[in-house]
BALOBA-1460 file (C-alpha; in Angstrom, 3 decimals):
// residues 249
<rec num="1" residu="x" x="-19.967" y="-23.019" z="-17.423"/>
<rec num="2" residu="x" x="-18.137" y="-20.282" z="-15.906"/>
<rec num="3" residu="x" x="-18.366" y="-19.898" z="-11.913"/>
<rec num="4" residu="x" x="-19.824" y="-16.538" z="-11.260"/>
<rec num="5" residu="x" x="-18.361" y="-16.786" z="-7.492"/>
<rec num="6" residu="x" x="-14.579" y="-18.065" z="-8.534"/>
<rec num="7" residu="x" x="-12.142" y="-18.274" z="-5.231"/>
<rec num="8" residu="x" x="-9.992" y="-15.180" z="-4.757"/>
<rec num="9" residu="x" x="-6.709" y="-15.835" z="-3.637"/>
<rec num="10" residu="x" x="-4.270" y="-12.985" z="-2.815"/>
<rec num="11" residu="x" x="-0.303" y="-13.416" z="-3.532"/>
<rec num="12" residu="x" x="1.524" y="-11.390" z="-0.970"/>
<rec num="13" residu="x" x="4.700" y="-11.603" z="0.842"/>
<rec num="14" residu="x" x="5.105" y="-12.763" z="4.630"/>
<rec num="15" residu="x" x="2.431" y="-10.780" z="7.278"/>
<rec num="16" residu="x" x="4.185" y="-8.178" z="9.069"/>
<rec num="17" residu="x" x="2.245" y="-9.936" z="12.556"/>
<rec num="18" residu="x" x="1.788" y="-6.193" z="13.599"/>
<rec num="19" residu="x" x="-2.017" y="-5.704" z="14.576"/>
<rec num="20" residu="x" x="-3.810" y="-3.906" z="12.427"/>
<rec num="21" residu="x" x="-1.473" y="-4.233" z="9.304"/>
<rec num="22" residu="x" x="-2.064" y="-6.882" z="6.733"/>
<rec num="23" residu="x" x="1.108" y="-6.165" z="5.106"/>
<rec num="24" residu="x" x="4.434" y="-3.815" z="4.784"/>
<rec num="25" residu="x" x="4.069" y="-3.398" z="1.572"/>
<rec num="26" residu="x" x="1.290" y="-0.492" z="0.627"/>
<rec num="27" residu="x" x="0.261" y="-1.704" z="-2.762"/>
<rec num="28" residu="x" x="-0.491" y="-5.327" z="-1.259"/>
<rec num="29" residu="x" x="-2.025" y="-3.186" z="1.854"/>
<rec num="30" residu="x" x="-4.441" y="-1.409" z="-0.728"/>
<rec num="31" residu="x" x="-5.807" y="-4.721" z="-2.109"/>
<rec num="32" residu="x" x="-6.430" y="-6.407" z="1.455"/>
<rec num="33" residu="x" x="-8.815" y="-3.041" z="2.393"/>
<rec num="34" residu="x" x="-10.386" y="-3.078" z="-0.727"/>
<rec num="35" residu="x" x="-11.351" y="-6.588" z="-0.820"/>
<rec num="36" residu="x" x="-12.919" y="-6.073" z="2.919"/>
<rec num="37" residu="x" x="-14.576" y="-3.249" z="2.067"/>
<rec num="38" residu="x" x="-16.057" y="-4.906" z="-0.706"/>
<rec num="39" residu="x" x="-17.125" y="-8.260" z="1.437"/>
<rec num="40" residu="x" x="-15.484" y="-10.491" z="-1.113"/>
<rec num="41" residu="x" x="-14.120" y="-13.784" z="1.433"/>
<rec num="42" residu="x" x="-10.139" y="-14.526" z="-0.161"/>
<rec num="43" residu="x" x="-7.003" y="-16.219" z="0.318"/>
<rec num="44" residu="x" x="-4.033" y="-15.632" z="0.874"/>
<rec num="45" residu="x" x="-0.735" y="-17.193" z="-0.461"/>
<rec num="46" residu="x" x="2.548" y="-16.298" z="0.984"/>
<rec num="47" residu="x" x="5.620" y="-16.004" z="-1.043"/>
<rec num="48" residu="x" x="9.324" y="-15.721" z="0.804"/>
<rec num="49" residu="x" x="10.138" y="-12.950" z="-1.774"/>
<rec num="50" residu="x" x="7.895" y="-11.507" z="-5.175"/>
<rec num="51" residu="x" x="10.005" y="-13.954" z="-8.095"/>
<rec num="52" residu="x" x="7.997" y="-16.790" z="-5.722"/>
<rec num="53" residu="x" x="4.907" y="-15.519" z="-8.031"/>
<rec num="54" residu="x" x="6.175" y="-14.718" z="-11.188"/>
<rec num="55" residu="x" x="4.590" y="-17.448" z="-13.129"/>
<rec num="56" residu="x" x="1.277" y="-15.247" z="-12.420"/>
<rec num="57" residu="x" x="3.336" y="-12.265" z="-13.338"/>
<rec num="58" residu="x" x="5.991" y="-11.995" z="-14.969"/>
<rec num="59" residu="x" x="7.598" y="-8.336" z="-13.447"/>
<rec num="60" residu="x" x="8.030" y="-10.364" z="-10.338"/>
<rec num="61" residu="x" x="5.815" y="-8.221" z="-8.092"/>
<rec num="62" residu="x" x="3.165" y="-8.140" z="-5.590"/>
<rec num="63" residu="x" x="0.565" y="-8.337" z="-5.212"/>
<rec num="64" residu="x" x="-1.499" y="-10.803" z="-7.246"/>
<rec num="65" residu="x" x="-5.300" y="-11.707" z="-7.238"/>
<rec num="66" residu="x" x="-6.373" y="-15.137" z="-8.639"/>
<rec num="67" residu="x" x="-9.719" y="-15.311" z="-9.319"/>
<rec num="68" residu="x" x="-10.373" y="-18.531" z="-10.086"/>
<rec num="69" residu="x" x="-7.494" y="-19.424" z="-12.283"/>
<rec num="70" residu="x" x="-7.202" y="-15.692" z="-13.682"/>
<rec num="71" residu="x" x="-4.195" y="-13.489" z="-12.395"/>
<rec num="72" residu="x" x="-4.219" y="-9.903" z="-12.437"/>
<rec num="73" residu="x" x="-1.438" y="-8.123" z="-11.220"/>
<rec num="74" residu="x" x="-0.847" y="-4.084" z="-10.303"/>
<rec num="75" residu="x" x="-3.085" y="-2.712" z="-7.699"/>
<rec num="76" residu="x" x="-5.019" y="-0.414" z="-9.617"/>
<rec num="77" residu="x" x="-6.282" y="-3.126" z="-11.802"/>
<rec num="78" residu="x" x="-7.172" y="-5.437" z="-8.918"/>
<rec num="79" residu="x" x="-8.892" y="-2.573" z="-7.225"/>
<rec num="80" residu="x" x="-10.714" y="-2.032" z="-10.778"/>
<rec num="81" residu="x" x="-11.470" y="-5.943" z="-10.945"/>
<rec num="82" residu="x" x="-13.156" y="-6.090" z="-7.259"/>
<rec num="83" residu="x" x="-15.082" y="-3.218" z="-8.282"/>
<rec num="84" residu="x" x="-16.607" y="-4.974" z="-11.141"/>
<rec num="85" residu="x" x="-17.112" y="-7.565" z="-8.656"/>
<rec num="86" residu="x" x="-19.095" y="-6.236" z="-6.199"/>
<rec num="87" residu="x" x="-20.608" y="-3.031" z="-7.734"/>
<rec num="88" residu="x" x="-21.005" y="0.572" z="-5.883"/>
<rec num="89" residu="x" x="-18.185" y="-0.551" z="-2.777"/>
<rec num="90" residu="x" x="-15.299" y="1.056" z="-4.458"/>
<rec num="91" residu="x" x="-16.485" y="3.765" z="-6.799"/>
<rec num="92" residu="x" x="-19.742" y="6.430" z="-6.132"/>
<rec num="93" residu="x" x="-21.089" y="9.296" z="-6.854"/>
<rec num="94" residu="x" x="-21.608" y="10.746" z="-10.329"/>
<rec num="95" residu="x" x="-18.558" y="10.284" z="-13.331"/>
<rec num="96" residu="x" x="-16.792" y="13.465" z="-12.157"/>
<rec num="97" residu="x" x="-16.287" y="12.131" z="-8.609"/>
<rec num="98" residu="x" x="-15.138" y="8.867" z="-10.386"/>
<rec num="99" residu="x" x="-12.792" y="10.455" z="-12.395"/>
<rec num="100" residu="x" x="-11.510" y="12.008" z="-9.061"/>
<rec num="101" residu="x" x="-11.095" y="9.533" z="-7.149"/>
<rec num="102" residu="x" x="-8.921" y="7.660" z="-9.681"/>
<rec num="103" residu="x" x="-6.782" y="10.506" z="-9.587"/>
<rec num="104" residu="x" x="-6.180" y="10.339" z="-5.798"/>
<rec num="105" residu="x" x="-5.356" y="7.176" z="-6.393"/>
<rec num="106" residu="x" x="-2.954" y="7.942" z="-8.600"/>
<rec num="107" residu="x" x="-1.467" y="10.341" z="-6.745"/>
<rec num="108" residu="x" x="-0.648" y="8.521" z="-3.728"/>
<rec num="109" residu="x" x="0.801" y="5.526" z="-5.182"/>
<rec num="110" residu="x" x="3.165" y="7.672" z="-7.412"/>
<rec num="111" residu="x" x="3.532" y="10.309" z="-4.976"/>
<rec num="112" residu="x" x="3.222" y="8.739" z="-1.502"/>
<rec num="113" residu="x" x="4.561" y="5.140" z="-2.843"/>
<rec num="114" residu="x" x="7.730" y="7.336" z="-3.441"/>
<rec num="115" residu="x" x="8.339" y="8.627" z="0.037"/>
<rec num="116" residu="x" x="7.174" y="5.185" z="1.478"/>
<rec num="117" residu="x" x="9.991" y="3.089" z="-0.074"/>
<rec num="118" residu="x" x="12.742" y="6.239" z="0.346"/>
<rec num="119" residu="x" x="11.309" y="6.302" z="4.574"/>
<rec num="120" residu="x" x="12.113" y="2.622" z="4.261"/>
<rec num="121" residu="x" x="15.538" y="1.687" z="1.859"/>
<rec num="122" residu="x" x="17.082" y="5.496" z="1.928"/>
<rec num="123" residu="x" x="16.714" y="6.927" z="5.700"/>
<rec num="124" residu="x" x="19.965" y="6.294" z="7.208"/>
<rec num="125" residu="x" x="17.552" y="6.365" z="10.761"/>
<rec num="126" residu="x" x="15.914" y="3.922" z="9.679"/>
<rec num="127" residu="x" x="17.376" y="1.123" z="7.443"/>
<rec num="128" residu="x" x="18.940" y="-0.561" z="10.306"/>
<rec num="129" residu="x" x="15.766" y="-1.778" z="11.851"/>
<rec num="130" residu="x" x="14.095" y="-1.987" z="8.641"/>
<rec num="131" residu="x" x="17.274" y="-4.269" z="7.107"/>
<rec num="132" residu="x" x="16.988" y="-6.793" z="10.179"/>
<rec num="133" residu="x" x="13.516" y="-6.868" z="9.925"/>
<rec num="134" residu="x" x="13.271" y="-7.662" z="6.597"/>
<rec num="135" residu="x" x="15.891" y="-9.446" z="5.555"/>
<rec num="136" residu="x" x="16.770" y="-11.037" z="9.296"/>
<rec num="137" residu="x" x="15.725" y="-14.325" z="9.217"/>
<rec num="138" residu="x" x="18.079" y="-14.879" z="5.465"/>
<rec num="139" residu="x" x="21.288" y="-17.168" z="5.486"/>
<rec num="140" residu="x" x="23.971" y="-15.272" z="7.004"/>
<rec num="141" residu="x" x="25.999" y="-15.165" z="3.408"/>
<rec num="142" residu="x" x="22.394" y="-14.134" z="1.448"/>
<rec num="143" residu="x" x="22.027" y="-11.517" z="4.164"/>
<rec num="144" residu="x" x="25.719" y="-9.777" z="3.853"/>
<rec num="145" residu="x" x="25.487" y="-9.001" z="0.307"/>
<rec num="146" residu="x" x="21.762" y="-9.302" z="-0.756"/>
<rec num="147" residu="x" x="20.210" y="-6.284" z="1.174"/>
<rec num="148" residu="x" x="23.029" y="-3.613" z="0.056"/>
<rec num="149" residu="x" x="22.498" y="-4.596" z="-3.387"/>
<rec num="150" residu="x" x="18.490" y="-4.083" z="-3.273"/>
<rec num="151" residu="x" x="19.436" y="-1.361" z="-1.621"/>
<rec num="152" residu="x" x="21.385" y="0.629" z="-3.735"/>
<rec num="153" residu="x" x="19.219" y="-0.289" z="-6.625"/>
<rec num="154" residu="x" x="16.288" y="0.996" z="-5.110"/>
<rec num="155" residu="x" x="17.833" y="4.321" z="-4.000"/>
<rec num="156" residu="x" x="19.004" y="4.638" z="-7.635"/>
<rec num="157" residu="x" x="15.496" y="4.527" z="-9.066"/>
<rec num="158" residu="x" x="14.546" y="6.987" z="-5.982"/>
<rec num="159" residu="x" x="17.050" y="9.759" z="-7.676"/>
<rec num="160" residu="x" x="15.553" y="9.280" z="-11.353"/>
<rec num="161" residu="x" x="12.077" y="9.903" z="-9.575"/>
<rec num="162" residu="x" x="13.154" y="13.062" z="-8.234"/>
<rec num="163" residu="x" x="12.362" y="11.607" z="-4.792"/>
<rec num="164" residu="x" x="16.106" y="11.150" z="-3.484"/>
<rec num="165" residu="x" x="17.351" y="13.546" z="-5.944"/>
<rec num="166" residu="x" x="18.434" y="16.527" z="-3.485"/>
<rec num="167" residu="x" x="19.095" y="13.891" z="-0.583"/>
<rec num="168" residu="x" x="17.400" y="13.337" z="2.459"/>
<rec num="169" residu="x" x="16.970" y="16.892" z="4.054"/>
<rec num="170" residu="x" x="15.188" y="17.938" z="0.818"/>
<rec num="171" residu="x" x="12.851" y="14.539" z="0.522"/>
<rec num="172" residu="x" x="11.785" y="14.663" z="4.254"/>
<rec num="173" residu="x" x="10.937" y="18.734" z="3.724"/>
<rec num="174" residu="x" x="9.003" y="17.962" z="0.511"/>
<rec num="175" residu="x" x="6.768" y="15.212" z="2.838"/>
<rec num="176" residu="x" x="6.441" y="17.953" z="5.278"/>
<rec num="177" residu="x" x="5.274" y="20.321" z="2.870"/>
<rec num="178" residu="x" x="3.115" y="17.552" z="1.344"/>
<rec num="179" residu="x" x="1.645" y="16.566" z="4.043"/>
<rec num="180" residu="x" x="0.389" y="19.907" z="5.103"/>
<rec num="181" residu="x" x="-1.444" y="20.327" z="2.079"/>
<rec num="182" residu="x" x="-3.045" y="16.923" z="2.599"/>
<rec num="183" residu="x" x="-3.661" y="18.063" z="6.167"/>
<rec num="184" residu="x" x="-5.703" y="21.041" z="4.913"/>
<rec num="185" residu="x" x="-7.927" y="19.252" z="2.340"/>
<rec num="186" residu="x" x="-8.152" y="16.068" z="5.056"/>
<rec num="187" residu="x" x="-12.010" y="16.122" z="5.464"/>
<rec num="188" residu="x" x="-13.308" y="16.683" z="8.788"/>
<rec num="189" residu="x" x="-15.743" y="13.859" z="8.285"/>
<rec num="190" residu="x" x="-16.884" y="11.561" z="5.639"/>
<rec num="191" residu="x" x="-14.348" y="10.096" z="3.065"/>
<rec num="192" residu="x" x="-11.966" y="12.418" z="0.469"/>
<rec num="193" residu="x" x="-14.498" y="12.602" z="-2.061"/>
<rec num="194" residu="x" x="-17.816" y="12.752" z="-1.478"/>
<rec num="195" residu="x" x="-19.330" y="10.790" z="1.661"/>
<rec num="196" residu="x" x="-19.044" y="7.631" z="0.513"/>
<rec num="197" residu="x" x="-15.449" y="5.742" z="0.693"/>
<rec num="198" residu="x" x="-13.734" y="5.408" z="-2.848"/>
<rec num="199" residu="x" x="-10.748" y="4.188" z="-4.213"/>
<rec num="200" residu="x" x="-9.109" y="7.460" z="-3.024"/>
<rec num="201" residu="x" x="-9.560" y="6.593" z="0.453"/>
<rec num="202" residu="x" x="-8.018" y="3.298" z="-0.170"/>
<rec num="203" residu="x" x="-4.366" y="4.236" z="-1.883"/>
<rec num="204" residu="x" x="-4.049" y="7.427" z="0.132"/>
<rec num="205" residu="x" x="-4.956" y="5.108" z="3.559"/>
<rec num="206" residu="x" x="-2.129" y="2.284" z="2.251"/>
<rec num="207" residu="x" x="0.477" y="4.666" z="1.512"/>
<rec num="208" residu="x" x="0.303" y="6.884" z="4.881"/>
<rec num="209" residu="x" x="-0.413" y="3.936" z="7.047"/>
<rec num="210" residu="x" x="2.660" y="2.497" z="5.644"/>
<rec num="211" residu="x" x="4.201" y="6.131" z="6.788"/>
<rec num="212" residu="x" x="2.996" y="5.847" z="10.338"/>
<rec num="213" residu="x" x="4.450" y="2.648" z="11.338"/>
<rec num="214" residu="x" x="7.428" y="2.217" z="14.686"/>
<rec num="215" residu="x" x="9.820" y="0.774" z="11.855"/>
<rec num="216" residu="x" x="9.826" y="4.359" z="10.465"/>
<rec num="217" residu="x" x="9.323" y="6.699" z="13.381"/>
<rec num="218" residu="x" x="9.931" y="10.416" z="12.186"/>
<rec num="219" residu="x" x="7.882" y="9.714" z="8.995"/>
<rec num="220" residu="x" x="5.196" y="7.658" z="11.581"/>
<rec num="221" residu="x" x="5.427" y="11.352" z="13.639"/>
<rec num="222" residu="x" x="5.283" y="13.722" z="10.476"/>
<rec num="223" residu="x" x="1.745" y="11.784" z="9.752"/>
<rec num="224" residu="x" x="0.319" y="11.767" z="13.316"/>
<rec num="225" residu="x" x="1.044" y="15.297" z="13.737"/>
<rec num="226" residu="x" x="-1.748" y="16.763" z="11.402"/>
<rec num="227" residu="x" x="-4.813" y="15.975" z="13.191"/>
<rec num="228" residu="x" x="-7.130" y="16.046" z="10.504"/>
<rec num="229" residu="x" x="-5.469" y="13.730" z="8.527"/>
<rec num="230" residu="x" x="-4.935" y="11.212" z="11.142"/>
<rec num="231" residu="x" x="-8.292" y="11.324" z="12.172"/>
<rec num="232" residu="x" x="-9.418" y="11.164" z="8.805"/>
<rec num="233" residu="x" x="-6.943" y="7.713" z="8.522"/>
<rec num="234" residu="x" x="-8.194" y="6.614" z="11.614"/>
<rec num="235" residu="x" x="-11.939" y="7.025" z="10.051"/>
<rec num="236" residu="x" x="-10.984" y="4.566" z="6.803"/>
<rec num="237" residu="x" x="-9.077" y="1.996" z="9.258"/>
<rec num="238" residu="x" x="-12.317" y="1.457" z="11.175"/>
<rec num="239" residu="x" x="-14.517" y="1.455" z="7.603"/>
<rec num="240" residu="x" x="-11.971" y="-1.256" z="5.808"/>
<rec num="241" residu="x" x="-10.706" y="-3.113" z="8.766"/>
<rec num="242" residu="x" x="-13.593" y="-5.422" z="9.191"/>
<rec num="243" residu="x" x="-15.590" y="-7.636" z="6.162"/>
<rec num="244" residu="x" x="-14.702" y="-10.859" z="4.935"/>
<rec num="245" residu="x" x="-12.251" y="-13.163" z="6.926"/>
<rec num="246" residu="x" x="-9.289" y="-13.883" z="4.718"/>
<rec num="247" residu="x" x="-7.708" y="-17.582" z="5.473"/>
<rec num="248" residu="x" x="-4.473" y="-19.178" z="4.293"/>
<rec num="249" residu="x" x="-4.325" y="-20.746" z="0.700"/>
């Protein structure tokens, strides 16, 4: 027989232990909101870097959802998967706000996702405290050459995305520019598409939460600057910050 209720565990990295933030990275962030908003109890499996998980998948990234034995990897398909799990949490409103809503959340993980690992890997302000952070508790010979080869890989894939293509005055004034038109269709209350909260609100929450964070501060500024949209953050937070106690696997 098949279990209609199989466990959910979630394969993540190491927890951030900042209050309020399941995890540093957005796409794992995404999944941890979803599954509370949805109510679905899970568990969660720490790995000291993604290749810990690759038997589940084999791209060597987080996050991961087991359910039951079952992996599925990427967040859009997890988010796609808990929606088939617990019906009408994720997803309302007629076909055409569907449709929409998948398209925000689009959007912000190839848009925002962009700007979130350039605010993180790229800034010169900032990779200092994000380096030792991240890579500070490493073997001191792991941690001299490890980090500036991630690094410059990442930053390479940056400039083929057209996100660190013009360099960091031109990435930081595209944000700006983005994030005033983000400001202007924040809504003043209710969720970004319709009243109900969506998938949209989810990826668009992940990936600007992960702006406005102290490791990044001028990005964590840009964000708390528009009012609307910060409120309108704020709003999700409170909505997908409760549900279903997650415990260690």
């Amino acid at each position: 027989m098949t279990d209609k209720n199989p466990p959910l565990t979630l394969c993540e990295l190491a927890d951030p232990g900042v209050p309020g933030l399941e995890s540093y990275s957005p796409f794992c962030l995404k999944v941890h909101r979803a599954l509370k908003a949805a109510g679905l109890p899970y568990a969660r499996r720490h790995g000291t870097h993604p290749g810990v998980f690759k038997r589940y998948n084999p791209a060597g990234k987080v996050p991961v959802l087991l359910i039951g034995d079952e992996p599925i990897s990427d967040s859009t398909e997890i988010l796609r998967r808990i929606e088939a799990m617990a019906p009408g949490t994720l997803m309302s409103g007629d076909r055409a706000a569907q449709a929409e809503a998948w398209l925000w959340e689009e959007f912000a993980d190839a848009s925002l996702g962009g700007f979130v690992t350039a605010a993180r890997w790229a800034d010169e302000r900032n990779w200092p405290t994000f380096r030792k952070v991240f890579f500070g508790e490493l073997p001191a010979p792991v941690r001299a050459v490890l980090p500036v080869v991630v690094r410059r890989r990442l930053i390479r894939r940056l400039v083929t995305r057209e996100v660190w293509d013009e360099g960091a005055e031109r990435c930081w004034s595209r944000l700006e520019a983005l994030l005033d038109e983000l400001e202007v269709r924040a809504p003043r209350d209710g969720f970004w598409v319709g009243g109900a909260l969506s998938v949209a609100d989810l990826s668009l929450f992940a990936h600007l939460r992960s702006l406005r964070i102290d490791l990044t501060p001028w990005q964590q500024g840009a964000v708390r600057r528009r009012a609307a949209l910060s409120a309108y953050l704020d709003r999700v937070d409170a909505r997908t910050s409760g549900g279903a106690a997650a415990r260690a696997a």
